[in-house]
C-alpha positions in Angstrom: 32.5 -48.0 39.0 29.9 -45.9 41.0 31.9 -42.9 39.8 31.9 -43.8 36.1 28.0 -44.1 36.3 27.4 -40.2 37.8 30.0 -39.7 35.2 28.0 -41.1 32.5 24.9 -39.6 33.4 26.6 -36.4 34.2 27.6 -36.5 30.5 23.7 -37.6 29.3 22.0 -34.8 30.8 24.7 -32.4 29.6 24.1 -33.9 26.1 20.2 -33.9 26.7 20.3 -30.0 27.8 22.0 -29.3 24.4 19.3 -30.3 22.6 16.2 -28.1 24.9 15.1 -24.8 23.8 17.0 -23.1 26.9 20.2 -24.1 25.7 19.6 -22.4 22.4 17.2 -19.5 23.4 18.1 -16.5 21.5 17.3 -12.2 22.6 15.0 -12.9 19.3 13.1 -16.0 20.9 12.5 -14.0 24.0 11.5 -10.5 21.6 8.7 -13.3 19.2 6.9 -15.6 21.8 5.3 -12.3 23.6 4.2 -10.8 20.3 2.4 -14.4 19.2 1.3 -14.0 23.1 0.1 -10.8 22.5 -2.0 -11.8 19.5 -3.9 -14.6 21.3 -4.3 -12.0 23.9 -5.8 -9.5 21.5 -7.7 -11.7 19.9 -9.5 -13.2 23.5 -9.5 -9.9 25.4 -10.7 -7.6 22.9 -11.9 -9.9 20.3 -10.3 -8.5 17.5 -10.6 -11.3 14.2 -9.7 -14.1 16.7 -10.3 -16.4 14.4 -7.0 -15.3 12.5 -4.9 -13.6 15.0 -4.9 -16.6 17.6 -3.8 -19.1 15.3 -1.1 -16.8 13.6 -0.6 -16.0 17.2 -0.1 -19.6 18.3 1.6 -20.2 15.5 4.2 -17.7 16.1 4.6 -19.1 19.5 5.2 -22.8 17.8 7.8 -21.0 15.3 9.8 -19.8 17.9 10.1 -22.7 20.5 14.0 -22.7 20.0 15.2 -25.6 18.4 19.0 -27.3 17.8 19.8 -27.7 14.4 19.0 -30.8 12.6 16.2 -32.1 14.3 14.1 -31.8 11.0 10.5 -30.0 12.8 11.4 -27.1 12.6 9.1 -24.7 9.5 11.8 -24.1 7.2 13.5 -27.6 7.6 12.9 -29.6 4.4 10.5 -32.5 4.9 9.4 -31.4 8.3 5.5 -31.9 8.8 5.9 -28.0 9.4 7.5 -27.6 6.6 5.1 -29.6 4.2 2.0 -27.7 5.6 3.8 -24.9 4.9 4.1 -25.9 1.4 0.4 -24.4 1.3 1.5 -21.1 1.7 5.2 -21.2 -0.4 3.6 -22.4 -3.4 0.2 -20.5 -2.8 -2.5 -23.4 -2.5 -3.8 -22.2 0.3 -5.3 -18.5 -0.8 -7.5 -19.6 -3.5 -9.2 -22.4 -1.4 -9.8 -19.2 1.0 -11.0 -17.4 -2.1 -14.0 -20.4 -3.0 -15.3 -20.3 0.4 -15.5 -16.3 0.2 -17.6 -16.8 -3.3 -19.6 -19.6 -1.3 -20.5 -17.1 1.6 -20.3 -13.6 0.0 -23.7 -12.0 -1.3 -23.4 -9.9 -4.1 -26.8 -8.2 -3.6 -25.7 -5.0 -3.0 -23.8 -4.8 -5.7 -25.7 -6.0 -8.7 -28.1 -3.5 -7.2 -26.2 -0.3 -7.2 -23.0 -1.2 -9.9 -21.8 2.2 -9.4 -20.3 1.2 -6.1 -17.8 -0.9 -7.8 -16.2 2.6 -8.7 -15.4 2.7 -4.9 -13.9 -0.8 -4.7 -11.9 0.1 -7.6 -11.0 3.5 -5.8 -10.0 2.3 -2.5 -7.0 -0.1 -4.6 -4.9 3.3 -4.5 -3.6 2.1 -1.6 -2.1 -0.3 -2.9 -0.1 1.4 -5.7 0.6 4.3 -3.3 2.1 1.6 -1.3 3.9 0.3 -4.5 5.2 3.3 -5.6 6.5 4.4 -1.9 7.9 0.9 -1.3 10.5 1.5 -4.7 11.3 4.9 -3.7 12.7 4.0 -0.5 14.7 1.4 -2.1 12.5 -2.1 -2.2 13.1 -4.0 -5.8 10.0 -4.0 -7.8 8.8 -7.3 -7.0 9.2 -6.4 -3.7 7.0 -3.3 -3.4 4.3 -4.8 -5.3 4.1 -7.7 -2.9 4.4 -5.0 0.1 1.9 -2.8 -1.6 -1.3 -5.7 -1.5 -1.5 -5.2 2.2 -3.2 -2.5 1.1 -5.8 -4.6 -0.2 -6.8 -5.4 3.3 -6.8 -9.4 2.0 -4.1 -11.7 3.7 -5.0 -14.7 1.2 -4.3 -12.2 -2.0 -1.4 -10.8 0.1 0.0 -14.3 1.1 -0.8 -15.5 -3.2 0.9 -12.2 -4.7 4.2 -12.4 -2.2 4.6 -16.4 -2.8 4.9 -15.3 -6.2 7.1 -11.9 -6.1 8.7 -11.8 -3.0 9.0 -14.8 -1.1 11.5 -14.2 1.7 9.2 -11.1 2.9 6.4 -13.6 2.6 6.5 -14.2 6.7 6.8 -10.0 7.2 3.7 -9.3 4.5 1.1 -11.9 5.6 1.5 -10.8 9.6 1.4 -7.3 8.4 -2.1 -8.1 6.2 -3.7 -9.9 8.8 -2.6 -7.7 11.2 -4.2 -4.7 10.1 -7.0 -6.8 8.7 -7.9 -7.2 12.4 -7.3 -3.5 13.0 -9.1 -2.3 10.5 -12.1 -1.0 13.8 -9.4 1.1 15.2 -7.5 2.4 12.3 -10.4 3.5 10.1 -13.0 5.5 12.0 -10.5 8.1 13.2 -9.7 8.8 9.4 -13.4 8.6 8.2 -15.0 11.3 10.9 -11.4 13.6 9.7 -12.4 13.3 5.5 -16.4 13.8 6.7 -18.7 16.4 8.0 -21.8 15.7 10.1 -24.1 16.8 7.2 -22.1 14.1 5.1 -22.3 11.5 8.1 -26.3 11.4 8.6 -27.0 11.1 4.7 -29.6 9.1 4.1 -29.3 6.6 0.7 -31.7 5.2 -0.9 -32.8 1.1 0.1 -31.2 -1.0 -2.4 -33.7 -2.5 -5.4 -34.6 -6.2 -4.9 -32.2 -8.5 -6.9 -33.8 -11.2 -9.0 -32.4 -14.8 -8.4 -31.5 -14.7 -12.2 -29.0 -11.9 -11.5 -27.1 -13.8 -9.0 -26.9 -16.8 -10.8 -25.6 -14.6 -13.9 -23.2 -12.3 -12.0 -20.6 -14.8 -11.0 -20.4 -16.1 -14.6 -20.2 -12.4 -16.3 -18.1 -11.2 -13.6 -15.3 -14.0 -14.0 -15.3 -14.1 -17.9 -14.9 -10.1 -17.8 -12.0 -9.9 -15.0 -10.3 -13.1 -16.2 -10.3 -11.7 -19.6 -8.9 -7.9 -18.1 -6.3 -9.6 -15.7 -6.2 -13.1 -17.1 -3.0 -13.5 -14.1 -5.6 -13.2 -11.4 -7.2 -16.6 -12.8 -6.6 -18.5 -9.5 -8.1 -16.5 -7.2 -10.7 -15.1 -9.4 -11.6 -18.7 -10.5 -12.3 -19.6 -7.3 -14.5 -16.5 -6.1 -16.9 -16.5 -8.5 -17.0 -20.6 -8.5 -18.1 -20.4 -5.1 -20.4 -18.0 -5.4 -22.2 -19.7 -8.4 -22.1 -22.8 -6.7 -23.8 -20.7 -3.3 -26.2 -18.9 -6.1 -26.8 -21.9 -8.3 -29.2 -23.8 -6.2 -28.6 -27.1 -7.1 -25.2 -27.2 -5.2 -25.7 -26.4 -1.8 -24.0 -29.6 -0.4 -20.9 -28.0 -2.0 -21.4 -24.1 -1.3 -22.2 -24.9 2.7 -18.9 -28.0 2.9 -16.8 -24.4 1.0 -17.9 -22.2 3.0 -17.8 -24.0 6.1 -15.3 -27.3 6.6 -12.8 -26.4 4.1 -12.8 -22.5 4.8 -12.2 -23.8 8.4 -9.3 -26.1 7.8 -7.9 -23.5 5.4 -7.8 -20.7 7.8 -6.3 -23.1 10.6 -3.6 -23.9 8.4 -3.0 -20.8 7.1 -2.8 -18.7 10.5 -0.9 -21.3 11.9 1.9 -21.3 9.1 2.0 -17.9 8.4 2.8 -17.7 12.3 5.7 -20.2 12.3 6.9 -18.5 9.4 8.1 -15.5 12.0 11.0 -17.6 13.3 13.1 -14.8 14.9 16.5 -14.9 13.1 14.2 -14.3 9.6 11.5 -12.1 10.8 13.4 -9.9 13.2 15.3 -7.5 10.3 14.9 -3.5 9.7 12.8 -5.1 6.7 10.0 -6.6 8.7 9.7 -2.9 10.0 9.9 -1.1 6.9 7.1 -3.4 5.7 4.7 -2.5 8.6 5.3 1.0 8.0 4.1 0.8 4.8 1.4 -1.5 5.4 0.1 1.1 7.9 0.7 3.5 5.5 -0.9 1.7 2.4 -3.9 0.9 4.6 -4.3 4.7 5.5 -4.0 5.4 2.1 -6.6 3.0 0.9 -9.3 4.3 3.2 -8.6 7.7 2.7 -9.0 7.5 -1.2 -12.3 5.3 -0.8 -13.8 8.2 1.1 -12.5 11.3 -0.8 -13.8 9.6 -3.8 -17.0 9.2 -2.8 -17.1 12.9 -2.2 -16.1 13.5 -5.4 -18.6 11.3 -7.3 -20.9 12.8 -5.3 -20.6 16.0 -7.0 -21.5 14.7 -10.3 -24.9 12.9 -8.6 -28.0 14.3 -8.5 -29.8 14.5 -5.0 -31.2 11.7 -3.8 -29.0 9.4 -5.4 -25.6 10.8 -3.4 -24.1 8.2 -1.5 -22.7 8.7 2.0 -19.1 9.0 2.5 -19.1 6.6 5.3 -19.2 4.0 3.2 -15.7 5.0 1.0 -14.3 2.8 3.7 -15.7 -0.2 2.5 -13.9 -0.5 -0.2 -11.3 -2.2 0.9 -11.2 -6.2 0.6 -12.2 -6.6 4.9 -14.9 -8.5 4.6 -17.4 -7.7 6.2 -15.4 -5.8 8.9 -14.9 -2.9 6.8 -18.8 -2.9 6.7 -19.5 -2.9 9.6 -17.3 0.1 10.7 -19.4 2.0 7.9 -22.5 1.2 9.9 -21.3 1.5 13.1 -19.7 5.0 12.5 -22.9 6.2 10.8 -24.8 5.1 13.8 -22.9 6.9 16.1 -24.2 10.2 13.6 -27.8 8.9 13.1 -28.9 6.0 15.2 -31.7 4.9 12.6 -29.3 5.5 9.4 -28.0 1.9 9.1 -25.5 1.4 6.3 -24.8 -2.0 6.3 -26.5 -3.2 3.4 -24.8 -0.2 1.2 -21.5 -0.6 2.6 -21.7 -4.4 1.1 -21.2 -3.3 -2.1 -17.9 -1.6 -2.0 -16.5 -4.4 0.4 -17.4 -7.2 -1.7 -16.3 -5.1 -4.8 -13.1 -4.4 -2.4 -12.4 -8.6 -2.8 -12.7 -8.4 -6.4 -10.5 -5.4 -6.9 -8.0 -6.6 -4.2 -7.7 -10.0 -6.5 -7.7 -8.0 -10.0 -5.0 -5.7 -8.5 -2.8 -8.5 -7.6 -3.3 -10.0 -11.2 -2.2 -6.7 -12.7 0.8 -6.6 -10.6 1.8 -10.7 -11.1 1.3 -9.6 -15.1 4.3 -6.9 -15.1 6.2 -7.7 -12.3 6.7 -11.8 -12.7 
């Protein structure tokens, strides 16, 4: 009898072990939980965009507990809690809900002031069809390549929108990748802005943007929608929701609404989101030569971008008279970081001229950056879908 029962639980804890994550721990496990590690530790230690990289960190780390088959909790498991708030991502809820509270929060100041600099938003989007057209020559479907080529964009929402549409089984590879090198944008971009610039070019002063009426603002989100809607009528979600928040921030008469957008839900959003996008990395999907080839090209699409923002500044620059040149420093800006590609403008030009602040300029390109980022990903959705 006494046997039976050490049998018996003998037999239990056997059964019990099968079911633990050491019992079906895979090399891939072991590769993923130190990279969602690394993120938290990135995020903490050096404070790079923690509030995305440590819950897409953590979220890695929850998507690669390793789990026996069946239990239902795992991401990809139909009609696991995971699974359902990852239903955010798959069917693209999440990025224009991202996109309202960016209208809510986003001063278009600079812009409306200066128009011109929209040229540089519009500029900077080379990166993503350089990306594109890289992506299909080294063997990505077309679909594919467009979806790779956003990261370019510097946007993990239009990223995470424009590969839920195009290419969802990279979906997991292209959002890290964005949000990645959203977070790296203080370390990848200066090097390439003091190589593209001289010091002459560096300590240019611009002139102090004109004061902005409050019927400007109010008008810009309404004029800007119906004109990019009506261009890249595919780009309506995120679009829509931009330029709704920002009315509703510029309107005056809905601040209970632009502060809950821009604050609660932007917050629950980007919780969600990170922490999705993260599980999404599950080793046996993530781990694949694709994943690589697709941060590779992010790298290469963001290099791309930021190069082409600056170079064309130098170019419009020759057709402007003096006094009305704009520093190259700000080229940079035209990608859809917002406002960390701004602040790497200022920062860099600080380093050249400590009383030459850029900021305020450099907000017109980055918010112009969102809006092309979003109109790019409606161009691509049009002929690619």
């Amino acid at each position: 009898m006494e046997h039976n029962i050490f049998s018996l639980i003998g037999e239990n804890l056997q059964e019990f072990f099968k079911f633990t994550g050491f019992a079906n721990a895979t090399v891939g496990h072991l590769i993923m939980i130190p990279i969602g590690l690394l993120f938290i530790y990135l995020a903490i230690k050096k404070d790079w965009e923690p509030m995305l990289l440590v819950p897409i960190g953590f979220g890695i780390v929850i998507g690669n507990i390793p789990l026996f088959p069946g239990l239902n909790v795992g991401v990809y498991e139909e009609g696991s809690v995971l699974n359902i708030l990852y239903q955010g991502v798959q069917k693209g809820w999440y990025p224009p809900l991202i996109f309202l509270g960016i209208g809510a929060m986003t001063d278009f100041s600079a812009l409306i002031s200066n128009p011109k600099l929209m040229l540089i938003g519009a500029a900077a989007q080379f990166g993503i069809f350089g990306a594109y057209a890289i992506a299909l020559a080294i063997g990505f479907s077309p679909a594919e390549a467009g979806a790779i080529g956003i990261i370019g964009g510097a946007d993990g929402p239009t990223a995470i929108f424009l590969s839920s549409r195009l290419a969802p089984d990279l979906m997991g590879a292209i959002a890290v990748s964005a949000y990645s090198y959203m977070a790296l944008v203080p370390v990848i971009q200066p090097p390439i802005m003091r190589l593209l610039t001289t010091h002459k070019e560096r300590v240019m002063k611009m002139r102090p943007p004109r004061a902005v009426s409050q019927t400007e603002k109010k008008l810009f989100p309404i004029i800007g929608f119906l004109l990019t809607a009506f261009i890249v009528p595919s780009g309506l979600p995120l679009l829509g929701m931009l330029f709704f928040g920002n009315l509703l921030k510029e309107s005056g008469v809905t601040r209970r609404l632009a502060e809950t957008a821009r604050g609660p839900l932007i917050d629950v959003i980007t919780i969600l989101i990170g922490v999705t996008v993260g599980c999404s990395t599950q080793a046996d999907k993530f781990l694949q030569w694709s994943s690589v080839k697709i941060f590779i090209l992010g790298a290469g699409s963001f290099v791309i971008a930021t190069t082409a923002g600056v170079l064309f500044v130098k170019f419009f620059n020759l057709f402007l008279k003096e006094g009305n040149k704009i520093n190259p420093l700000i080229g940079n800006a035209g990608v859809s970081a917002v406002p960390d590609s701004a602040r790497v403008s200022n920062n860099v030009g600080l380093e050249y001229d400590n009383r030459n602040y850029l900021l305020m300029h450099a907000m017109g390109p980055n918010v112009a950056g969102v809006i092309g980022s979003a109109v790019a990903a409606g161009i691509l959705l049009g002929f690619l879908s």
